[in-house]
C-alpha positions in Angstrom: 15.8 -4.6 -26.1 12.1 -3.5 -26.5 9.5 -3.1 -24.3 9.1 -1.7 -20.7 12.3 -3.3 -20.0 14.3 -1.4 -22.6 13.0 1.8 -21.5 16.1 2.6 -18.6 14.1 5.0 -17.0 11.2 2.9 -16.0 14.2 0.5 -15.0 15.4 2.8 -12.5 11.8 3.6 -10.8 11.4 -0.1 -10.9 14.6 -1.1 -9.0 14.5 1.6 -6.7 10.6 1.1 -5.8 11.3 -2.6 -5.4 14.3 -2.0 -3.2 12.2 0.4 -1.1 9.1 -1.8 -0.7 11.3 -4.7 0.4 13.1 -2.4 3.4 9.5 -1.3 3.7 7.9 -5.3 3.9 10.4 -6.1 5.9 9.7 -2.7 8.7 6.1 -4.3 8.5 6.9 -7.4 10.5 10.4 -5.5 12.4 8.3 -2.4 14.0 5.3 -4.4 15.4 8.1 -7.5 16.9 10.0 -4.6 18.2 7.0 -3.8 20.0 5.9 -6.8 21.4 9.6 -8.5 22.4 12.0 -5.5 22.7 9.7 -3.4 24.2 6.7 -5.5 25.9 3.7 -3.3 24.0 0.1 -4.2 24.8 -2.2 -5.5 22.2 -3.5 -1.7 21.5 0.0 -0.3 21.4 0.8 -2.7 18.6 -2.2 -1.9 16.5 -1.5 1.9 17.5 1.5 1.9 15.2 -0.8 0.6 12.3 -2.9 3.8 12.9 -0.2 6.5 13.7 1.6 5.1 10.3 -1.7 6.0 8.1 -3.0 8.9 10.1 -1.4 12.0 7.8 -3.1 10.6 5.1 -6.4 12.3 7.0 -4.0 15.0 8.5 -2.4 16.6 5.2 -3.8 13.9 2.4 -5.9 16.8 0.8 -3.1 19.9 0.6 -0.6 16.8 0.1 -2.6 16.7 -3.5 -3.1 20.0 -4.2 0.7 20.8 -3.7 2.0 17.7 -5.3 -0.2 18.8 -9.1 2.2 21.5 -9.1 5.2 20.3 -8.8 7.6 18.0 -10.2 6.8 14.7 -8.6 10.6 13.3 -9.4 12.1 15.8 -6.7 8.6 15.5 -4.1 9.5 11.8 -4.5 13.4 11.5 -3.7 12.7 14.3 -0.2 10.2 12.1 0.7 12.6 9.1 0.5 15.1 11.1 2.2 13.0 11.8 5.0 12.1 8.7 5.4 15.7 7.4 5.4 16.4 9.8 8.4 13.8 8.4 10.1 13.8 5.1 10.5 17.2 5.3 10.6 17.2 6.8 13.8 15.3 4.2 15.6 17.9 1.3 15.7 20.5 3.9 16.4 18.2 5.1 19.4 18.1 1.1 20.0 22.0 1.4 20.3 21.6 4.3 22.9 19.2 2.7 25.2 16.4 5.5 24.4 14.0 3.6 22.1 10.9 3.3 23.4 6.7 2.9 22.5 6.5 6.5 22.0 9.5 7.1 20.0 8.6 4.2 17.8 5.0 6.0 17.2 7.1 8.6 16.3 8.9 7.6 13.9 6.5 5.8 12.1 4.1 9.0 12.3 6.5 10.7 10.3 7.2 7.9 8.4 3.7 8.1 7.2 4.0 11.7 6.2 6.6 11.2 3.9 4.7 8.1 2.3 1.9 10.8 1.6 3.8 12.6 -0.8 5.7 10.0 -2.2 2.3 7.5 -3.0 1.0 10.6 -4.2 4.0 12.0 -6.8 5.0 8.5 -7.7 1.6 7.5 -8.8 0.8 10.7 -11.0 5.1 10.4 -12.5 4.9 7.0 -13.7 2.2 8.1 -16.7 5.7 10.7 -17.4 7.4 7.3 -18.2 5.4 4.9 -20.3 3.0 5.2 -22.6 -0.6 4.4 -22.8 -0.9 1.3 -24.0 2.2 0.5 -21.2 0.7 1.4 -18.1 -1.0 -2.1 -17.4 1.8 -3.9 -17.8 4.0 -1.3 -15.7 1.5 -1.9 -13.0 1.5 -5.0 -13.0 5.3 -5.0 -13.1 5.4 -2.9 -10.3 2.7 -4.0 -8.3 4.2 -7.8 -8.8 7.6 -6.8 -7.4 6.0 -5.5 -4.7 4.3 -8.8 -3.9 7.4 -10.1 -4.5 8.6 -7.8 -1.3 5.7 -9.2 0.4 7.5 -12.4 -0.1 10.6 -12.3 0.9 10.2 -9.2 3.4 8.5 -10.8 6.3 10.7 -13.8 5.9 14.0 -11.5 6.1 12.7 -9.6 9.2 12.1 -13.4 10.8 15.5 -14.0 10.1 17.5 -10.7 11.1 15.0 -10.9 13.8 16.2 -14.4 14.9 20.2 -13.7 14.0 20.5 -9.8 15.2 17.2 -9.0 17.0 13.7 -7.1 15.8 15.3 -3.7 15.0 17.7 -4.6 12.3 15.2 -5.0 10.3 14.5 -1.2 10.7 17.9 -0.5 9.7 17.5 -2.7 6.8 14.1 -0.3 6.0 16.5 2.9 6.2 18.9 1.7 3.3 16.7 0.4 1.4 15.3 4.0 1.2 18.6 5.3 0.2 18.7 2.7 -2.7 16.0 4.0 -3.9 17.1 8.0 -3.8 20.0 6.8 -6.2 17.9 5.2 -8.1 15.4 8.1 -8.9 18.1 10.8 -8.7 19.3 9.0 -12.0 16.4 8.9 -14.2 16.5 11.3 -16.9 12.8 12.1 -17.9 11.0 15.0 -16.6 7.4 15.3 -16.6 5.4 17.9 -17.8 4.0 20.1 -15.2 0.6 22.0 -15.5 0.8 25.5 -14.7 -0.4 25.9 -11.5 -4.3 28.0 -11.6 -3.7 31.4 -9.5 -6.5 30.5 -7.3 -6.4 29.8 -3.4 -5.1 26.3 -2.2 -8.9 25.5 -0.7 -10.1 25.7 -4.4 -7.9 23.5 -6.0 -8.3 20.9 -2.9 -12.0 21.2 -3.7 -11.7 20.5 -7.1 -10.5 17.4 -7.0 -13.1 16.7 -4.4 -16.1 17.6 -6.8 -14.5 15.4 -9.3 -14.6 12.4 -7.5 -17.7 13.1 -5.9 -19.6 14.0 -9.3 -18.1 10.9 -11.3 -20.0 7.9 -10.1 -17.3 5.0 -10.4 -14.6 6.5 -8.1 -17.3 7.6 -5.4 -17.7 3.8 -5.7 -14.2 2.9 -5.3 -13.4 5.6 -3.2 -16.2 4.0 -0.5 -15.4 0.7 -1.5 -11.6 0.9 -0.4 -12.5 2.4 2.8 -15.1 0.0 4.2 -12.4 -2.9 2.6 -9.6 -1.6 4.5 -11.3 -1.0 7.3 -11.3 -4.8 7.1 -8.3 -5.3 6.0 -5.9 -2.8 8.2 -8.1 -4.6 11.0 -7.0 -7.8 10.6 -3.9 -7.0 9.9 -2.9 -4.6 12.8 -3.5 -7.9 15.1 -2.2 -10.6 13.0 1.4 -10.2 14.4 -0.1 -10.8 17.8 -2.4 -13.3 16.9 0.6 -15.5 15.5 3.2 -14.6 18.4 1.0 -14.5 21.3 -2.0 -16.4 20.3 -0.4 -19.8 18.2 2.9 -19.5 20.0 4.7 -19.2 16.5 8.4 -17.9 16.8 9.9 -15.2 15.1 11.4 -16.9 11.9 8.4 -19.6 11.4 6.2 -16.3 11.9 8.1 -14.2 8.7 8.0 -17.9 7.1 4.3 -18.0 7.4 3.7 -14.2 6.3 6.3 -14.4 3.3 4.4 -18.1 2.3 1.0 -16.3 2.5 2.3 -13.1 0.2 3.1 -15.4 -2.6 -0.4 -14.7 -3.2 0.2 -11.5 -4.2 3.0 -12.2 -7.1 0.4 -14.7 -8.6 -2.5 -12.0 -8.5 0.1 -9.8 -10.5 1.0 -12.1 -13.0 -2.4 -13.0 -14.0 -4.0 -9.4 -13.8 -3.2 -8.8 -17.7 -4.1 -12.4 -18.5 -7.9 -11.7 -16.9 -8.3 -8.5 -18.3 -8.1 -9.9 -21.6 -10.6 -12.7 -21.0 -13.0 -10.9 -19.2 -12.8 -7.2 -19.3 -10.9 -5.0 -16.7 -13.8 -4.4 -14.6 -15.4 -8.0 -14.8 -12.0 -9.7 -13.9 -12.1 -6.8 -10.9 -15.0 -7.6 -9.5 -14.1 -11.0 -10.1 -11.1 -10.1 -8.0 -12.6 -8.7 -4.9 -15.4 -11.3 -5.0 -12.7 -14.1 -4.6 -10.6 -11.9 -2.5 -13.4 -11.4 0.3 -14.6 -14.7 1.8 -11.1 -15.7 2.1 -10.3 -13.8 5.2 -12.7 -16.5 6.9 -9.7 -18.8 7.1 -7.6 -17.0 9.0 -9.4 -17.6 12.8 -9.8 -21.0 12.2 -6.3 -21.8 12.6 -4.2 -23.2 15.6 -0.8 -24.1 16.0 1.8 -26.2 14.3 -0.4 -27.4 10.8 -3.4 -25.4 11.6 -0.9 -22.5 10.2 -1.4 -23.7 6.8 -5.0 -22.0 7.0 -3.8 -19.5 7.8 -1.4 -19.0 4.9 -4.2 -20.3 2.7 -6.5 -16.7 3.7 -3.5 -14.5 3.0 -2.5 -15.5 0.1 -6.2 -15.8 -1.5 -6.5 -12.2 -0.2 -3.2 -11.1 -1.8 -4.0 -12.8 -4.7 -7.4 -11.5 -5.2 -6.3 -7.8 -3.9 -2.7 -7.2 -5.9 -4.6 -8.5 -9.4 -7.9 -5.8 -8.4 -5.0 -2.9 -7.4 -3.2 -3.3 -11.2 -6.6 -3.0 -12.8 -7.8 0.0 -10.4 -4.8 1.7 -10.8 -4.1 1.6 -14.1 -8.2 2.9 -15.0 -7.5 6.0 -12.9 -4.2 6.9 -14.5 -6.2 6.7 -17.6 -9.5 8.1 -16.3 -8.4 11.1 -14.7 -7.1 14.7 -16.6 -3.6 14.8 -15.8 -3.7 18.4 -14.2 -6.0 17.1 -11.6 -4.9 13.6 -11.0 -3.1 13.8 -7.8 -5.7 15.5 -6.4 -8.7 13.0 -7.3 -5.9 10.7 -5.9 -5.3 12.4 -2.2 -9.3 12.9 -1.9 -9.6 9.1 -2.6 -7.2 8.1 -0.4 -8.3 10.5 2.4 -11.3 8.5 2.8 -9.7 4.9 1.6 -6.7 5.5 3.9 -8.4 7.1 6.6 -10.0 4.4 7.6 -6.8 2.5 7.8 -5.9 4.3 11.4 -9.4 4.1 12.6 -9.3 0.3 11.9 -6.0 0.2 14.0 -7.9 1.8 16.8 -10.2 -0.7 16.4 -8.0 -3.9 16.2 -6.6 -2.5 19.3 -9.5 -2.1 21.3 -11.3 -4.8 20.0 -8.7 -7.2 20.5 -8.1 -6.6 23.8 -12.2 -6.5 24.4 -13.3 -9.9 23.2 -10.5 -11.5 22.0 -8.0 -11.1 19.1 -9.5 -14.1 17.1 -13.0 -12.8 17.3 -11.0 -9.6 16.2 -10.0 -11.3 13.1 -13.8 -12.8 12.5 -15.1 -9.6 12.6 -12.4 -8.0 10.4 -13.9 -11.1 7.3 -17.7 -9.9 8.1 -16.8 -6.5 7.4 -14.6 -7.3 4.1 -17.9 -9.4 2.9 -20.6 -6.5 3.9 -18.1 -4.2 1.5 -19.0 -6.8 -1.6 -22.9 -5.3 -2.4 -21.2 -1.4 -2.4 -19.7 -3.0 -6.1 -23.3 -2.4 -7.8 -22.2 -0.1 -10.3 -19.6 -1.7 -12.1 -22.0 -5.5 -12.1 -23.0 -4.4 -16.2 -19.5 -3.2 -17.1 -17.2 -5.4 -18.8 -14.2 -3.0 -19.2 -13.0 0.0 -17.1 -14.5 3.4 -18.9 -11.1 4.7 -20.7 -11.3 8.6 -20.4 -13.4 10.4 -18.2 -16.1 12.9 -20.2 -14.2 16.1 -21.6 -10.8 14.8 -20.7 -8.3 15.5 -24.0 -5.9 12.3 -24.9 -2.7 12.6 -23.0 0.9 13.5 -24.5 3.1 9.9 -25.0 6.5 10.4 -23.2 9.1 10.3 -25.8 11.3 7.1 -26.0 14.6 6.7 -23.9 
C-alpha cells in the first residue's frame, strides 16, 4: 500500500486525532445543552464557557511555545490527552453525585483548554516528523477533512445521547474519546528530531518567535486576519446554541441534526482544497476561500422556525466550507514556511492573538446577546467577518503560498515506516 495511507504511523495520529475531535464535536453541542437544560445558565453563562475554554491560549500560549520547541511533542501530546481525559471525565461523574454546577463546568473546560494549548501546539509542529514535504497538503487535508467529518456527525450524536441519556453523556463520550486517542499515539513509532534547546532565558526564546512573525509580513497578516475573523466567528458561535434552543424553539435532536447538516460543509471544503490549489495557486484558491466564506454568515439571522432552518444550515456550511478548505492551505504554508527549531513558537505567538480573541468574542456574545438581542448578535458577528476581508491586501498579487521563508535550510524527510 503506498501513499499516506501506507505510512502506519500517520495512521495512528490519524485515528486517534479523529477519534478525539469527534468526543471533542460532540462536547461542543453537550457542554453548552448542559448549561442551558440541566443547569438553567443565562445567555452570558453559556457564551462564558466559549471564553473560559480559549482563555489559556492568552494565559500560557507564549511559554506553552517556547517549552513545546524543546521537547518531544509525541509525549507533550499524549499528557495533554491524559489531562484532558481526567477532566472531562469528572463532570458527568460530578453529574452522578449531584455536585455539577455553572462553575464547575467553567472549570473544567478552563482546564480543558490548557491542555488543548499544548496539544494544538505539539501536534501541529510533530506531524512534519511524519510525512514528507510533498505529503503535508494532502495530510492536512486528510486530517482537517476528518475533522469536518466530526463536525458532522458530532453535533448530531450529542442530539441523540442528549435526547436518549441526557446532555452530559455526551461529555462522557468526550472523555473516552480522549483515551482512544492516548493508545493511539502511545503506539506510533517515529520520533522527531528535537533541536537543542539555546541556553538562553525563556523570555528570549518567547521573543523570538515574536520578532519572527512580526518581521515577516504574510503571517502578521494572517496572524491579524484570524483574530478579527474569529472574533466573528467565536461570536456567532458562542450564541448559536441559544439562538436555535431558545430563539426557533428547535429540540435537542433536530438542533445536533441542523448543526451536523450545516458541518457537511466542512468535509467538502477538505476535499476540494488540493483540487483548488492546483487550479489556482494556494494563496489565490485562499483568498478565494475566505472571500466565499465571509458573506455567508448573513444567512444565519434570517432564519425562523421549522423550514426557515434550512438558512440556517445553508450559512454554516458555506462557512465551513469556505474556512476548512482556507485552514488546509494555511496550515500546510506555515509548516513549510517556518525553520523547524522555531515553529511552535511562531505558532503560539499567532495563536495568542488569533485565539485570544476567541474569549473576548465569548464575552461579547454574552453581553451582547443579552443587550439587544441574540439575532442582532449573530448580524453583527457577519459585519465583522466581512470588515476582516480588506486586512487580505497582501496576498491579492500572489498566486501560490511563498515555500520557505528567507535563510530557512530545506528540512530533513522522515524516513519511511
Amino acid at each position: 500500500m503506498k501513499g499516506l495511507w501506507g505510512n502506519r504511523d500517520f495512521r495512528l495520529l490519524w485515528t486517534g486525532e479523529t477519534t478525539s475531535m469527534l468526543g471533542s464535536m460532540v462536547a461542543t453541542t453537550a457542554l453548552p445543552l448542559v448549561a442551558v437544560v440541566t443547569l438553567q445558565a443565562s445567555t452570558f453563562e453559556v457564551a462564558l464557557l466559549t471564553a473560559v475554554a480559549w482563555l489559556p491560549w492568552l494565559l500560557v500560549g507564549l511559554p506553552a511555545g517556547a517549552w513545546v520547541d524543546r521537547l518531544p511533542k509525541r509525549p507533550v501530546m499524549l499528557v495533554s490527552n491524559t489531562v484532558s481525559m481526567v477532566v472531562f471525565g469528572s463532570v458527568p461523574l460530578a453529574a452522578v453525585f449531584g455536585v455539577l454546577t455553572m462553575p464547575y463546568l467553567l472549570a473544567a473546560a478552563l482546564l480543558g483548554g490548557f491542555a488543548k494549548v499544548f496539544f494544538t501546539l505539539a501536534y501541529r509542529a510533530y506531524l512534519p516528523a511524519l510525512v514528507r514535504d510533498d505529503e503535508l497538503l494532502a495530510a492536512n487535508a486528510k486530517l482537517q477533512g476528518s475533522e469536518s467529518a466530526t463536525q458532522v456527525a458530532g453535533p448530531g450524536l450529542a442530539g441523540l445521547l442528549a435526547q436518549a441519556f441526557g446532555p452530559v453523556s455526551g461529555i462522557l463520550a468526550d472523555a473516552v474519546s480522549f483515551g482512544v486517542s492516548v493508545l493511539c499515539v502511545r503506539t506510533i513509532r517515529a520520533r522527531e528530531t528535537v533541536v537543542p534547546a539555546e541556553r538562553s532565558p525563556l523570555r528570549s526564546q518567547i521573543a523570538e518567535g515574536l520578532r519572527f512573525v512580526v518581521h515577516d509580513r504574510y503571517l502578521r497578516t494572517l496572524m491579524v486576519f484570524g483574530a478579527v475573523s474569529n472574533l466573528a466567528l467565536a461570536g456567532y458561535q458562542a450564541v448559536q446554541i441559544v439562538f436555535l434552543s431558545r430563539t426557533l424553539g428547535t429540540a435537542p435532536g433536530l438542533l445536533g441534526l441542523v448543526l451536523a447538516t450545516a458541518a457537511a460543509g466542512g468535509v467538502l471544503g477538505a476535499a476540494v482544497a488540493g483540487r483548488l490549489a492546483a487550479r489556482f495557486g494556494a494563496a489565490r484558491a485562499w483568498l478565494l476561500c475566505e472571500v466565499f466564506a465571509a458573506p455567508m454568515l448573513l444567512l444565519g439571522p434570517l432564519s425562523s422556525p421549522g423550514g426557515g432552518l434550512v438558512l440556517f444550515v445553508l450559512a454554516e456550511f458555506g462557512v465551513c466550507a469556505g474556512v476548512v478548505a482556507g485552514n488546509v492551505l494555511v496550515t500546510t504554508f506555515r509548516q513549510q514556511y517556518c525553520p523547524p527549531e522555531l515553529f511552535s513558537r511562531v505558532n503560539s505567538s499567532m495563536s495568542l492573538v488569533n485565539y485570544g480573541s476567541i474569549p473576548l468574542a465569548g464575552v461579547l456574545g454574552g453581553v451582547l446577546g443579552e443587550a439587544i438581542g441574540v439575532r442582532e448578535t449573530l448580524w453583527a458577528a457577519a459585519a465583522v467577518s466581512l470588515l476582516a476581508l480588506p486586512l487580505l491586501a497582501p496576498y491579492r498579487k500572489l498566486r501560490d503560498f511563498p515555500v520557505r521563508a528567507a535563510g530557512r535550510p530545506p528540512r530533513r524527510q522522515p524516513l519511511p515506516t
